[in-house]
TORKOL-4160 file (C-alpha; in steps of 0.2 Angstrom, whole numbers, padded with zeros to 4 digits, m for minus):
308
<pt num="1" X="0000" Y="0000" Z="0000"/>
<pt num="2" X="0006" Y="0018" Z="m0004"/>
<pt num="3" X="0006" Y="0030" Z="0010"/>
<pt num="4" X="m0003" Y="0045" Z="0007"/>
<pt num="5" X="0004" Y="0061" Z="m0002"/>
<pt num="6" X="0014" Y="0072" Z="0011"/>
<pt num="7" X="0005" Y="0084" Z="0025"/>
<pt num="8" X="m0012" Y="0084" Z="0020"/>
<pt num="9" X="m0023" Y="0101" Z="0027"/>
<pt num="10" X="m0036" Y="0093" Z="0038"/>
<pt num="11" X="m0049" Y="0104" Z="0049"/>
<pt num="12" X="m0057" Y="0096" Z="0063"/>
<pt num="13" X="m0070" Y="0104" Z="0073"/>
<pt num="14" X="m0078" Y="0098" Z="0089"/>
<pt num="15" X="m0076" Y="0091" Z="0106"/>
<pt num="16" X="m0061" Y="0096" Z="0115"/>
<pt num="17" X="m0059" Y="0090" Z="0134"/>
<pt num="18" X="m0048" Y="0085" Z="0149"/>
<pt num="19" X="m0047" Y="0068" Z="0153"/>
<pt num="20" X="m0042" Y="0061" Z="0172"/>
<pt num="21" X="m0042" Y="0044" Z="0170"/>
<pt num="22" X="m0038" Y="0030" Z="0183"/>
<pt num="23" X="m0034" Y="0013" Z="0182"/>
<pt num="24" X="m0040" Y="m0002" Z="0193"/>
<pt num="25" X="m0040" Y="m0021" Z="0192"/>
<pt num="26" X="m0059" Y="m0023" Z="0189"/>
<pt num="27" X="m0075" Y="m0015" Z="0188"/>
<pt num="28" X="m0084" Y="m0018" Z="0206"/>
<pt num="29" X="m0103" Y="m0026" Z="0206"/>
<pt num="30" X="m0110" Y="m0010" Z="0216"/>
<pt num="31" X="m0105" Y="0006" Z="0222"/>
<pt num="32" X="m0089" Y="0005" Z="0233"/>
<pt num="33" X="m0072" Y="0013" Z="0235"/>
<pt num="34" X="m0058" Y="0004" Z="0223"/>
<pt num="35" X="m0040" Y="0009" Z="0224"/>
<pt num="36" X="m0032" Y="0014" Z="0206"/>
<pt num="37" X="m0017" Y="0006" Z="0200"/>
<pt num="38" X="m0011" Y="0024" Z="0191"/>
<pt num="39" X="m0020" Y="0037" Z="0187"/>
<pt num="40" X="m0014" Y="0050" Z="0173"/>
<pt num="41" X="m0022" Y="0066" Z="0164"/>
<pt num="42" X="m0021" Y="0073" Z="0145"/>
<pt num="43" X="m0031" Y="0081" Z="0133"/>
<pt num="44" X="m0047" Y="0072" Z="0125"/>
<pt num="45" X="m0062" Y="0075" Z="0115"/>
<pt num="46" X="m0068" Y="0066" Z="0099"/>
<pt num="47" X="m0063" Y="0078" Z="0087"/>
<pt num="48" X="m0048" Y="0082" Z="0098"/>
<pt num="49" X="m0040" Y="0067" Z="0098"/>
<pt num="50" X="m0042" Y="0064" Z="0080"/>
<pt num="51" X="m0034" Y="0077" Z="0077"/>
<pt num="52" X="m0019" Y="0073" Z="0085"/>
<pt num="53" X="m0020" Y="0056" Z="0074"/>
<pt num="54" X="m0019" Y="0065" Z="0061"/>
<pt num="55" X="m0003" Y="0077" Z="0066"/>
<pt num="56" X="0005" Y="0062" Z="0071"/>
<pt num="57" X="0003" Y="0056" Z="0056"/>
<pt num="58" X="0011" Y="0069" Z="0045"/>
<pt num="59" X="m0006" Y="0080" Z="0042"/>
<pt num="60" X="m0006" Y="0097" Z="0045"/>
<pt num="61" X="m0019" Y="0099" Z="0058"/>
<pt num="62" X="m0032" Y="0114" Z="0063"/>
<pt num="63" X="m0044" Y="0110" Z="0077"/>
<pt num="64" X="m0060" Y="0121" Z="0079"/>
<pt num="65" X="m0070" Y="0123" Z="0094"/>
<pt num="66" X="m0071" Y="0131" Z="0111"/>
<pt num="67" X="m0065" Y="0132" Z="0127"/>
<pt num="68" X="m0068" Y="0140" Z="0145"/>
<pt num="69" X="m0055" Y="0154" Z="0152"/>
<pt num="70" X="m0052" Y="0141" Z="0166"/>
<pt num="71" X="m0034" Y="0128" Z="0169"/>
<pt num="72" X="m0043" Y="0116" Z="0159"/>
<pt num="73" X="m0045" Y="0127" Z="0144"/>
<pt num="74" X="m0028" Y="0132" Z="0143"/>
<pt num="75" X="m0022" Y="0114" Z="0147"/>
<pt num="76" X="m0033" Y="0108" Z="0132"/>
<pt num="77" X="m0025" Y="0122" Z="0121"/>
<pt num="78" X="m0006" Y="0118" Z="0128"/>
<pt num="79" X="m0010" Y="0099" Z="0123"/>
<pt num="80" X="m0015" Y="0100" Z="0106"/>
<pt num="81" X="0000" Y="0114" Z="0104"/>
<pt num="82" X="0011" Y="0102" Z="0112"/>
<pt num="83" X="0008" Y="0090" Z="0095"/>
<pt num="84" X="0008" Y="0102" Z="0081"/>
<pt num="85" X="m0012" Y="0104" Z="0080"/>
<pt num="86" X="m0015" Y="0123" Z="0078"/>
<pt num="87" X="m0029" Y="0132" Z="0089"/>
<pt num="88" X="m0032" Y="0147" Z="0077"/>
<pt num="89" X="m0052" Y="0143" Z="0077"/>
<pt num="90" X="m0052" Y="0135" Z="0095"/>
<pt num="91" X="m0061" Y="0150" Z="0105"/>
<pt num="92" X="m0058" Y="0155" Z="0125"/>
<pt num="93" X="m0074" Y="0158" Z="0130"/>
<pt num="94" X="m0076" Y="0171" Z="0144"/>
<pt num="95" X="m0084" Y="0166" Z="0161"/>
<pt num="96" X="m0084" Y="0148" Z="0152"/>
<pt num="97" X="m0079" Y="0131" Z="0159"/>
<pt num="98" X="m0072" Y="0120" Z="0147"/>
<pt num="99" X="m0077" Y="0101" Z="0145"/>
<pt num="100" X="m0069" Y="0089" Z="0156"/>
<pt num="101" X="m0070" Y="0069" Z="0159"/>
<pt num="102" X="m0067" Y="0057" Z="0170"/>
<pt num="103" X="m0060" Y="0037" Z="0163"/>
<pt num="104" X="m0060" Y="0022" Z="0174"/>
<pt num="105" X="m0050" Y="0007" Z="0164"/>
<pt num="106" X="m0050" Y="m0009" Z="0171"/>
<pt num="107" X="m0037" Y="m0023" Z="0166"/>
<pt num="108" X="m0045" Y="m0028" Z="0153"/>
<pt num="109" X="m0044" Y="m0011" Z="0144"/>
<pt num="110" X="m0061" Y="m0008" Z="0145"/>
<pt num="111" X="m0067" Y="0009" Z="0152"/>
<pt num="112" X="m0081" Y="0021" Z="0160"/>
<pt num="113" X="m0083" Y="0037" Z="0157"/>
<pt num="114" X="m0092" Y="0052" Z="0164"/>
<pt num="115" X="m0092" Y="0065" Z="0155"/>
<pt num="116" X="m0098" Y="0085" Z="0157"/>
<pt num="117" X="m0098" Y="0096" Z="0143"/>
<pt num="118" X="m0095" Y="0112" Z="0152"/>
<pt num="119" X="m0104" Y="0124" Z="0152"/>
<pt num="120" X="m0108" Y="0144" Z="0144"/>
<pt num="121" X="m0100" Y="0138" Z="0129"/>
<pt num="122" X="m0107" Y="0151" Z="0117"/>
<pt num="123" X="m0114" Y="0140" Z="0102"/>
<pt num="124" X="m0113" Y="0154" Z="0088"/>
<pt num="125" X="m0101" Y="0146" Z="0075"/>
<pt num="126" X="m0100" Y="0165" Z="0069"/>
<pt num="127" X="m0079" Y="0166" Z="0076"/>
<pt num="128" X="m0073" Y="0153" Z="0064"/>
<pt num="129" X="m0062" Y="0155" Z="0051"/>
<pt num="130" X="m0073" Y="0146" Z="0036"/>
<pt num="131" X="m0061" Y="0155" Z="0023"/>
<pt num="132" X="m0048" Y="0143" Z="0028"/>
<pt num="133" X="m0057" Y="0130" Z="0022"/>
<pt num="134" X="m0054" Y="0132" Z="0004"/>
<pt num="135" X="m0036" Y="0127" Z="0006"/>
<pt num="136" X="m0040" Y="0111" Z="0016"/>
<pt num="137" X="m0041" Y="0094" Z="0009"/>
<pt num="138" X="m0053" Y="0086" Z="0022"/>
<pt num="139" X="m0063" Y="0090" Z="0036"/>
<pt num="140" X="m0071" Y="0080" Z="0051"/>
<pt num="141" X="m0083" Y="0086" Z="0063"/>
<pt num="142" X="m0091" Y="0076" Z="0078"/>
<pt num="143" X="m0108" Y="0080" Z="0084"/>
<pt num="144" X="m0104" Y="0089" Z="0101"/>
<pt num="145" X="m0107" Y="0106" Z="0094"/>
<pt num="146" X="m0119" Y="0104" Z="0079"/>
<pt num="147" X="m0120" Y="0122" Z="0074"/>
<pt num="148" X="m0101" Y="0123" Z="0071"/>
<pt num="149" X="m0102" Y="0105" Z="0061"/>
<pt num="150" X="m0113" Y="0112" Z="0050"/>
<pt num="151" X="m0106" Y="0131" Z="0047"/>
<pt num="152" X="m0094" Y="0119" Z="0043"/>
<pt num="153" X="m0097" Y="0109" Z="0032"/>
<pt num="154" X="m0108" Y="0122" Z="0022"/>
<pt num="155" X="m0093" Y="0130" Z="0019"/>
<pt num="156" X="m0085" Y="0113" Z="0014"/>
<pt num="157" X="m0097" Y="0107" Z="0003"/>
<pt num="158" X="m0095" Y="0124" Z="m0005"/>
<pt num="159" X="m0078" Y="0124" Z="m0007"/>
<pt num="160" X="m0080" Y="0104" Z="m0014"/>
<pt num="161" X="m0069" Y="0098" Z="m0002"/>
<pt num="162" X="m0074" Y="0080" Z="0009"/>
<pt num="163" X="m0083" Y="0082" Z="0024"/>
<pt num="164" X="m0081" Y="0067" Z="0035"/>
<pt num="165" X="m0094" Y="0065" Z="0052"/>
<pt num="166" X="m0090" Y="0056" Z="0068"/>
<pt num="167" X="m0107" Y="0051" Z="0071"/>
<pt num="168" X="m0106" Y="0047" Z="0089"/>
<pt num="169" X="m0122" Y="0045" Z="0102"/>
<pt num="170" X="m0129" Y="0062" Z="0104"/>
<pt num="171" X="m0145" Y="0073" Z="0108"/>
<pt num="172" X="m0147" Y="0078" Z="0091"/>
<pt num="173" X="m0167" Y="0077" Z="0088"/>
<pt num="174" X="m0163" Y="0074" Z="0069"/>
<pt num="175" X="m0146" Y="0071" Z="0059"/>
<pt num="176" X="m0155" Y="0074" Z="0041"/>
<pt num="177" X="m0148" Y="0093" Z="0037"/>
<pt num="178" X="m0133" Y="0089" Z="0044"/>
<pt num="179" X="m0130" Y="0071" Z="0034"/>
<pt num="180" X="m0136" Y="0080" Z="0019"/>
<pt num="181" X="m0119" Y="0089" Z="0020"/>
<pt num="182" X="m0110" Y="0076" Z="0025"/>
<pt num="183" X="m0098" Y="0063" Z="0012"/>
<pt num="184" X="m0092" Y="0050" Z="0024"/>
<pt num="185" X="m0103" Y="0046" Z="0039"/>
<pt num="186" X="m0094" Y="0037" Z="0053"/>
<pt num="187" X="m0106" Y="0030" Z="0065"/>
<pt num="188" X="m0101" Y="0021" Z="0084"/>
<pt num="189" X="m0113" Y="0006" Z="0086"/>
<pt num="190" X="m0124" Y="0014" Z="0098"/>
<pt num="191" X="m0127" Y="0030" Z="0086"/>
<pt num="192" X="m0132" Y="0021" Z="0072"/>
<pt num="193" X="m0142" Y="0012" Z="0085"/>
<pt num="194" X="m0150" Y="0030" Z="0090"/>
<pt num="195" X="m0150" Y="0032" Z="0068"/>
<pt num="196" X="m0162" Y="0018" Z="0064"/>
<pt num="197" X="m0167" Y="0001" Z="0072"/>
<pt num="198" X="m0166" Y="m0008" Z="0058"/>
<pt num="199" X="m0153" Y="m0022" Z="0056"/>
<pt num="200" X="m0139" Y="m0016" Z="0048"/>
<pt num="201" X="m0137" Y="m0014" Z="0030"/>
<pt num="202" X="m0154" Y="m0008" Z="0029"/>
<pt num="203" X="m0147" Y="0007" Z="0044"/>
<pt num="204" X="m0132" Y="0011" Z="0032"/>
<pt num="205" X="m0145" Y="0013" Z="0019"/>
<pt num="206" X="m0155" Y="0023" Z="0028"/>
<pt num="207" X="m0140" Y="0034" Z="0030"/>
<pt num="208" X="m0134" Y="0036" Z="0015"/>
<pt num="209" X="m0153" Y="0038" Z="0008"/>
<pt num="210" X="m0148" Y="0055" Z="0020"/>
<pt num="211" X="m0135" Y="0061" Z="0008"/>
<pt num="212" X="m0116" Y="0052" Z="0012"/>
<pt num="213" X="m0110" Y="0045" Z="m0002"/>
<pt num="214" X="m0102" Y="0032" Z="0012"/>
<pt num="215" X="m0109" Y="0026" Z="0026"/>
<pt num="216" X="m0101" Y="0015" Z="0039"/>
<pt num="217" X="m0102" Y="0010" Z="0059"/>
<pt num="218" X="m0087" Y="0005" Z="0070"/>
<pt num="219" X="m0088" Y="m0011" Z="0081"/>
<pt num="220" X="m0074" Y="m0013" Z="0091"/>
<pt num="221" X="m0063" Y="m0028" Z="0090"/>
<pt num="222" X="m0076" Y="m0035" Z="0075"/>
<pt num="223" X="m0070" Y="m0021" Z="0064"/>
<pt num="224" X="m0079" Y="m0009" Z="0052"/>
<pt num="225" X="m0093" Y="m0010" Z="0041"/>
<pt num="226" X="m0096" Y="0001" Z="0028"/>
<pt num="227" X="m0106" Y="0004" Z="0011"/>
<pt num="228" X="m0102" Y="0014" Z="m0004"/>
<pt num="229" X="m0105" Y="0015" Z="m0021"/>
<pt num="230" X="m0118" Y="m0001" Z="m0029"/>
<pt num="231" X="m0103" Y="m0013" Z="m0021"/>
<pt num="232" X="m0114" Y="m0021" Z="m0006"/>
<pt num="233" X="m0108" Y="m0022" Z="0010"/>
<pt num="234" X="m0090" Y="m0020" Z="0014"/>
<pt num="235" X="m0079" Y="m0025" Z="0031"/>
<pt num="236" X="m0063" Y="m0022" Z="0038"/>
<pt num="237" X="m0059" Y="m0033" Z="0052"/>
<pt num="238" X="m0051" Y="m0027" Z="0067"/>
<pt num="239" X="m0032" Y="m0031" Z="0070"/>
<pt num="240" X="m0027" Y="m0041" Z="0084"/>
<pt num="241" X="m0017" Y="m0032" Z="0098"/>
<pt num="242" X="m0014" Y="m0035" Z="0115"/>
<pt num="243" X="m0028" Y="m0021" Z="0123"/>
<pt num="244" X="m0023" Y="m0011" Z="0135"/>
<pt num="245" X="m0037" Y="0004" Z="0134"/>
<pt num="246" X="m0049" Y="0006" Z="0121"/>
<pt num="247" X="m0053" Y="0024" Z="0127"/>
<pt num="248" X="m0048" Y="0033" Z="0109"/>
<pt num="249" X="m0049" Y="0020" Z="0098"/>
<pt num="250" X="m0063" Y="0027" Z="0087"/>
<pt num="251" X="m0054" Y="0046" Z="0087"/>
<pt num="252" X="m0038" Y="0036" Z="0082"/>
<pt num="253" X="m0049" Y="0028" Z="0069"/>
<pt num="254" X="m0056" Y="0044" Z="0061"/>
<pt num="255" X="m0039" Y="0054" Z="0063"/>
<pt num="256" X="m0031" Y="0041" Z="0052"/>
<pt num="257" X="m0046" Y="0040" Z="0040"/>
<pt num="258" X="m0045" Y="0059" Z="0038"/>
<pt num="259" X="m0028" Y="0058" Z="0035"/>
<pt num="260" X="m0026" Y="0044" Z="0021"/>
<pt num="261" X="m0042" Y="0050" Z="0012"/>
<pt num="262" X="m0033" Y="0068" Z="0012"/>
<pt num="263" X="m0019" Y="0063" Z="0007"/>
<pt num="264" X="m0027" Y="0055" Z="m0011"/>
<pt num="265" X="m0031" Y="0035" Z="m0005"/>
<pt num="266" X="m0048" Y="0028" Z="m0007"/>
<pt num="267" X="m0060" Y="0025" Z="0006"/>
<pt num="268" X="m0056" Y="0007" Z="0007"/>
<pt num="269" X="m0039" Y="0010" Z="0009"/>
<pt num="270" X="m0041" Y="0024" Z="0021"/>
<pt num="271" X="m0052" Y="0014" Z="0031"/>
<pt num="272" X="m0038" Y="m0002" Z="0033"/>
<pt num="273" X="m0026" Y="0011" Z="0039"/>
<pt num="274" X="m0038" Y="0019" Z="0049"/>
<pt num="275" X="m0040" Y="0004" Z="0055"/>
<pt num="276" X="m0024" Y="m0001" Z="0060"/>
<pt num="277" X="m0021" Y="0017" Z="0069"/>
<pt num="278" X="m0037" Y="0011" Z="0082"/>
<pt num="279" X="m0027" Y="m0006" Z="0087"/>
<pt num="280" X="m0010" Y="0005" Z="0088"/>
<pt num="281" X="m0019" Y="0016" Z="0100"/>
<pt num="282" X="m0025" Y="0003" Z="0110"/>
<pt num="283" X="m0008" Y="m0005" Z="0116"/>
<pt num="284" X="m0006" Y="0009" Z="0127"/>
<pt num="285" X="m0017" Y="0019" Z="0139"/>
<pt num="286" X="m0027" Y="0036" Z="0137"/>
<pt num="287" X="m0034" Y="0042" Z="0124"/>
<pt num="288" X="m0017" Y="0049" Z="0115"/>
<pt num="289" X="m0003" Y="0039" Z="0123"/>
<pt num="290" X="m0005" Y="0023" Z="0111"/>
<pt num="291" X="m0008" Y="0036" Z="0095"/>
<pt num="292" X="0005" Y="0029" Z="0080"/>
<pt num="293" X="0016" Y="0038" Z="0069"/>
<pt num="294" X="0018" Y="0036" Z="0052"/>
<pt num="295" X="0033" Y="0024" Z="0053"/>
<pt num="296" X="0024" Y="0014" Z="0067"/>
<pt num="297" X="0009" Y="0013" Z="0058"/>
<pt num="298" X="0018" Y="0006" Z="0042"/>
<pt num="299" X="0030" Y="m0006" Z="0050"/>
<pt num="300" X="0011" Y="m0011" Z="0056"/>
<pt num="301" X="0003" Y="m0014" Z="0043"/>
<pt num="302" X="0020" Y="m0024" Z="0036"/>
<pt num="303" X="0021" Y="m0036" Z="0048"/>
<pt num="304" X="0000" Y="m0041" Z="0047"/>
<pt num="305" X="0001" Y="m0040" Z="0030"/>
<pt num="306" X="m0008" Y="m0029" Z="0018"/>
<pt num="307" X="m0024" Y="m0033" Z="0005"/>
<pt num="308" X="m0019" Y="m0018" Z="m0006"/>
């Protein structure tokens, strides 16, 4: 498999938070005390942390969104600094308080998280810089601020450049306006769920009956399912790792979509590395620790063997 043409311009706009997370043996049957094993705090959010997939990579990297005037803003903004991601269109919002979450991993890699979205985070999308869009070669969006995914991708669509969603669980009443801008819909098994109850081809129709010309849902360890073109149903199994922490796995997976599909592959392509960069990640814990570079990710992909 080719690697991608050098540094891709990718935008990503959404969630940005700080992560405590804390790691015990096992998940207790009732409400207890439990002592953690190691406990550790970094930057995370879903478009976030794809971003910074995406930087490690070799993409160069804007993240848009907002953040409170308070620690965890400014740790959020030194994080994503920290790895190359510029915060040109991530907003300080006065007398805000910036999204935080907390992560409970047990051995297993499997986690809990509580999550608050802060709060007085003004919604108007009216600060961001849609002009630079016309000199990107993606975008992504996730749905934690909906009225900056679609300024967005308006200006995206307008500009003809892909628009690629991180359709996550949310409170959205109704994804249509927003699919109907969208090219690549990502969905997590529980917001396709939210999507359509149908079984699943007939939800990915659904979804793409919305307007993405690709339309797919992640499922852990069994992979990614996707359809696209008159092709059928297509999968991508997951690759075997030893799990450590499968916090991030799905922003690893979208950072390294946006990053191949930017950088010229096709989708199915994009979606094998993608899909390497989610088993990477999950060798090491946090959301960001276990993100690959490009060597890693290739030396990867090397020694599974590749389809392409």
């Amino acid at each position: 498999m080719l690697p991608p043409k050098p540094a891709p311009r990718i935008i990503c706009l959404g969630h940005a938070t700080l992560d405590r997370s804390y790691v015990i043996e096992r998940f207790p049957p009732g409400p207890r005390k439990v002592k953690a094993l190691a406990a550790f705090a970094n930057g995370g959010g879903m478009a976030s942390s794809a971003a910074v997939a995406a930087a490690r990579l070799g993409a160069r990297v804007s993240l848009w969104g907002r953040v409170g005037d308070d620690a965890p803003g400014a740790e959020i903004r030194a994080s994503l600094e920290g790895e190359g991601v510029a915060t040109d269109g991530l907003r300080c919002v006065a007398g805000a308080i910036s999204a935080t979450s907390a992560v409970i991993i047990d051995a297993a890699g499997e986690r809990l998280l509580a999550h608050h979205d802060g709060d007085r985070l003004d919604a108007d999308p009216g600060f961001l810089p849609v002009a630079q869009v016309n000199s990107a070669d993606a975008v992504l969006a996730d749905l934690r601020w909906i009225e900056g995914a679609m300024a967005l991708f308006a200006a995206a669509r307008a500009a003809g450049v892909a628009t690629i969603l991180d359709a996550d669980v949310s409170d959205i009443p109704d994804l249509r306006p927003l699919l109907g801008l969208t090219d690549y819909a990502m969905f997590s098994e529980g917001g396709l769920a939210e999507f359509s109850a149908a079984p699943l081809e007939a939800s990915l129709a659904a979804v793409r009956a919305a307007g993405p010309r690709h339309a797919g849902v992640t499922r852990g360890a069994a992979g990614y399912f996707w359809q696209e073109g008159e092709g059928g149903l297509r999968h991508q199994p997951g690759f075997p790792v030893e799990v450590v922490d499968t916090n991030g796995a799905g922003d690893a997976f979208h950072g390294g979509f946006a990053w191949a599909l930017a950088g010229g592959l096709d989708a199915g392509q994009a979606v094998r590395l993608a899909s390497a960069a989610a088993a990477l990640k999950c060798r090491k814990p946090g959301a960001r620790a276990g993100l690959p570079r490009q060597s890693e990710l290739f030396s990867f992909i090397e020694e599974v063997g590749t389809d392409d």
